[in-house]
C-alpha positions as CSV (number, residue, x, y, z in Angstrom):
1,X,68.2,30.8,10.4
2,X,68.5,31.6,6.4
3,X,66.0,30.7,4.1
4,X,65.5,27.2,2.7
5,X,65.2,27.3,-1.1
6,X,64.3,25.2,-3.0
7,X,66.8,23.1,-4.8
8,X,67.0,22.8,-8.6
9,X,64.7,19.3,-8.6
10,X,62.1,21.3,-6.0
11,X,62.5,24.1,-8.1
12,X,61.8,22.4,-11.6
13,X,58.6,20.5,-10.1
14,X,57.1,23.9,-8.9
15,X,57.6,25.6,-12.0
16,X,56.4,23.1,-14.0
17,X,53.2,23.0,-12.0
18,X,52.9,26.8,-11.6
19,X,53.2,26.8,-15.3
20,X,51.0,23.8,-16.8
21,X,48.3,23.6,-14.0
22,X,46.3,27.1,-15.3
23,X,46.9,25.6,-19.2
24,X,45.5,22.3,-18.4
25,X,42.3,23.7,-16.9
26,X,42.0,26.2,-19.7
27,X,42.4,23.4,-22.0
28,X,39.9,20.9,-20.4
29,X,37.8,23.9,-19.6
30,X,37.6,25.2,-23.4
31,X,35.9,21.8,-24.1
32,X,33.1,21.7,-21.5
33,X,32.4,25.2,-23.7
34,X,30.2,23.6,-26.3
35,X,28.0,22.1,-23.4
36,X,27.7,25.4,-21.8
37,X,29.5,24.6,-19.0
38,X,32.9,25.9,-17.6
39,X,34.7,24.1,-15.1
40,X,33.0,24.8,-11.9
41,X,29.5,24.0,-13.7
42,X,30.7,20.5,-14.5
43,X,32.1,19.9,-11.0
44,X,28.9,21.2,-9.3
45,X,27.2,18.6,-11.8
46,X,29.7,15.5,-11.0
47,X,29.2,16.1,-7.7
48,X,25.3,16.1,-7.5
49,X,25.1,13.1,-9.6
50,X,27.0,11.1,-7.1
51,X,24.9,12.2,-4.1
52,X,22.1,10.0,-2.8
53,X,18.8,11.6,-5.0
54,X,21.0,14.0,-6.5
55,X,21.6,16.4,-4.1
56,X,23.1,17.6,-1.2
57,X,22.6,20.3,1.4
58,X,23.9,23.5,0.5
59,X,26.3,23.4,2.5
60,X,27.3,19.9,2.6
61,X,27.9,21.3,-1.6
62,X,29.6,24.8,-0.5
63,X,32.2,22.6,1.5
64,X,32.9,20.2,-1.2
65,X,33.3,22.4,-3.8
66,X,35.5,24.3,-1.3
67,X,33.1,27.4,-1.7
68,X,32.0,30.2,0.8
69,X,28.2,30.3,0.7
70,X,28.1,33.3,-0.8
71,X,30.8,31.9,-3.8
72,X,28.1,29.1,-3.9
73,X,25.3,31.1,-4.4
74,X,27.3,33.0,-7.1
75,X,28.0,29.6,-9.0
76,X,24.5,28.2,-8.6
77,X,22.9,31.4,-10.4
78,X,23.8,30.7,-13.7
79,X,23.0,26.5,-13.0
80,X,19.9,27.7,-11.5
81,X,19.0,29.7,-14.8
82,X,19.9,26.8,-17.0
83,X,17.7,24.9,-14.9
84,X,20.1,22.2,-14.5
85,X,19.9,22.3,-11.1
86,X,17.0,23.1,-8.5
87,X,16.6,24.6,-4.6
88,X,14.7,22.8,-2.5
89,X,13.5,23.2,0.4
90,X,13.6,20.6,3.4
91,X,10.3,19.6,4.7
92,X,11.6,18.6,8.4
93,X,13.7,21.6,8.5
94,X,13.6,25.1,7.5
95,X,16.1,26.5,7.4
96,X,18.0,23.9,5.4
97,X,17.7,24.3,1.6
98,X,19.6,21.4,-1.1
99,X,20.3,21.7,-4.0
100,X,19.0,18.9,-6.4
101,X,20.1,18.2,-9.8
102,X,17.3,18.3,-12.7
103,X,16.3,15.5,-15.2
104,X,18.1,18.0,-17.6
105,X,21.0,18.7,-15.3
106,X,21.6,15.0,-15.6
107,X,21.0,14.7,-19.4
108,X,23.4,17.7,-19.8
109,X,26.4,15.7,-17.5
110,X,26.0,12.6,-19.8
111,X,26.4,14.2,-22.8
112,X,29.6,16.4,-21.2
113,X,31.2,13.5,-19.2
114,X,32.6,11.2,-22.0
115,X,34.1,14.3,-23.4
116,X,35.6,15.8,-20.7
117,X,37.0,12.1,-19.8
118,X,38.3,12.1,-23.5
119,X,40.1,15.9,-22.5
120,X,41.1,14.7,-19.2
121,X,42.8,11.0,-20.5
122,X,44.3,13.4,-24.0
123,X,45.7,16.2,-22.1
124,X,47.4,14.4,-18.8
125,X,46.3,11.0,-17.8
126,X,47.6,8.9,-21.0
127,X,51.0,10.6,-21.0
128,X,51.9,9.4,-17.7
129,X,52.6,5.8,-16.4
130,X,50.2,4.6,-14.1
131,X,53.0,4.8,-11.1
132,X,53.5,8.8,-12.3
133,X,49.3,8.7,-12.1
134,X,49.7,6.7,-8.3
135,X,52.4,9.5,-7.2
136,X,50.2,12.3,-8.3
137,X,47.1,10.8,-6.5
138,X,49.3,10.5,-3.3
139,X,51.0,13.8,-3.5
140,X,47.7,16.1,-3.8
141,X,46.2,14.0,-1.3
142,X,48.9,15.1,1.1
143,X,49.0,18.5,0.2
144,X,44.9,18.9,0.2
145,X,44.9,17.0,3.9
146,X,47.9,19.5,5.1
147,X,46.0,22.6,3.9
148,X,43.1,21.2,5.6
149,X,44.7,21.2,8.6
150,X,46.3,24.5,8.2
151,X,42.3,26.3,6.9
């Protein structure tokens, strides 16, 4: 059987992603900078603040973040250091450790959020229609529940 390429449409939509997707997280990345964040800092953050008491088990975070646990304990060092974010230990069990986002952690996010929103809505969501924004939304919601099948 030959091989299926792509045809010029396919083609054009995987370049253009291949091309714009590391830009746009440069871009949006460049302006968590005055915060002291970079992109994986903020998500960490977002996703702490949204947990019940701000925080999740380590690896409850790890899989979210879609981190080994040793690429999660690489990204928490330099939140740890900031002290934007805490370990703590679990009283009922040992051996499981959360991670819990600090009083500062949290001031830190709301300063950052409405400017990264301002990024994120400047950079991609304002220059498409909201059906463009709906067809996005569904199509890496496919392809994220696909490669979960495949991992």
């Amino acid at each position: 059987m030959g091989t299926n390429w792509l045809s010029p449409q396919e083609l054009t939509a995987w370049r253009a992603y291949i091309e714009t997707t590391g830009d746009l997280l440069r871009a949006i990345e460049h302006e968590l900078e005055p915060f002291g964040l970079d992109r994986g800092d903020y998500q960490l953050l977002a996703m702490l603040s949204e947990a019940t008491d701000q925080q999740l088990r380590m690896s409850e975070l790890a899989d979210q973040l879609r981190l080994t646990r040793s690429g999660l304990t690489r990204r928490m060092e330099g939140v740890l250091k900031k002290k934007l974010v805490s370990r703590i230990q679990s009283t009922e069990d040992g051996r499981v450790v959360y991670a819990q986002m600090t009083a500062k952690g949290m001031e830190l996010l709301k300063a950052a959020a409405p400017e990264h929103l301002k990024s994120v809505r400047r950079l991609m969501i304002d220059l498409l229609s909201p059906a463009e924004v709906k067809a996005i939304g569904s199509a890496f919601g496919k392809i994220s529940e696909n490669l979960s099948k495949e991992a």
